[in-house]
C-alpha positions, 0 to 999 in steps of 0.5 A: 735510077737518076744517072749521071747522064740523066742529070747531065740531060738536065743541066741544058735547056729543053722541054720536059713533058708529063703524063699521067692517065684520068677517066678522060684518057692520058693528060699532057703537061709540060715544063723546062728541064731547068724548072726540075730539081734533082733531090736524090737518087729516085726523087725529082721536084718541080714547080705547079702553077697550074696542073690541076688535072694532073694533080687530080689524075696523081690523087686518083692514083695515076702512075706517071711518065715524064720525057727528059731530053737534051740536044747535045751534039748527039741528043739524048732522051730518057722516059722517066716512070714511077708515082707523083704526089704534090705537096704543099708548105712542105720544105720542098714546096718552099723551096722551089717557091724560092725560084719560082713564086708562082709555085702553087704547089711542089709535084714530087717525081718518084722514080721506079724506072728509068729509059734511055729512048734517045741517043 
């Protein structure tokens, strides 16, 4: 699910925007491109500082939807689908608190489907 080109989006500096849907309607978060980490094939990690509605929506059973994009020389875009789950004193979730230690939580990206949307 996660080509060679989506990874490659990701090494550059952008925005990545995610969205899940709750009883108030779709909610928005984003973060930074350079915040994900790729753990394998189908698996993306990042930090939570916040996100307590999106944690809320995910617990609820919310597919979700995130937006990667890069501004190479032509742009790229892909839209990411599948089910998130946030994890807390896991490996992963000590992991990224390396980076970022205002990790409250690690939000787990499990990719069932992958677009390209731009480029």
């Amino acid at each position: 699910m996660i080509s060679e080109e989506i990874r490659a989006a990701l090494t550059q500096e952008s925005s990545a925007a995610f969205v899940t849907q709750g009883p108030k309607g779709p909610h928005l978060v984003a973060t930074w491109n350079s915040y994900l980490r790729v753990l394998d094939d189908d698996t993306i990690a990042f930090p939570a500082g916040g996100y307590r509605r999106t944690e809320e929506n995910v617990r609820s059973g919310s597919e979700v939807q995130m937006i990667v994009g890069a501004k190479n020389p032509k742009g790229v875009g892909f839209r990411l689908s599948g089910r998130a789950e946030f994890q807390v004193g896991t490996p992963v979730h000590e992991l990224l608190k390396r980076d970022f230690p205002w990790c409250r939580a690690a939000v787990l990206l499990r990719v069932t489907q992958a677009e390209k949307v731009l480029g």
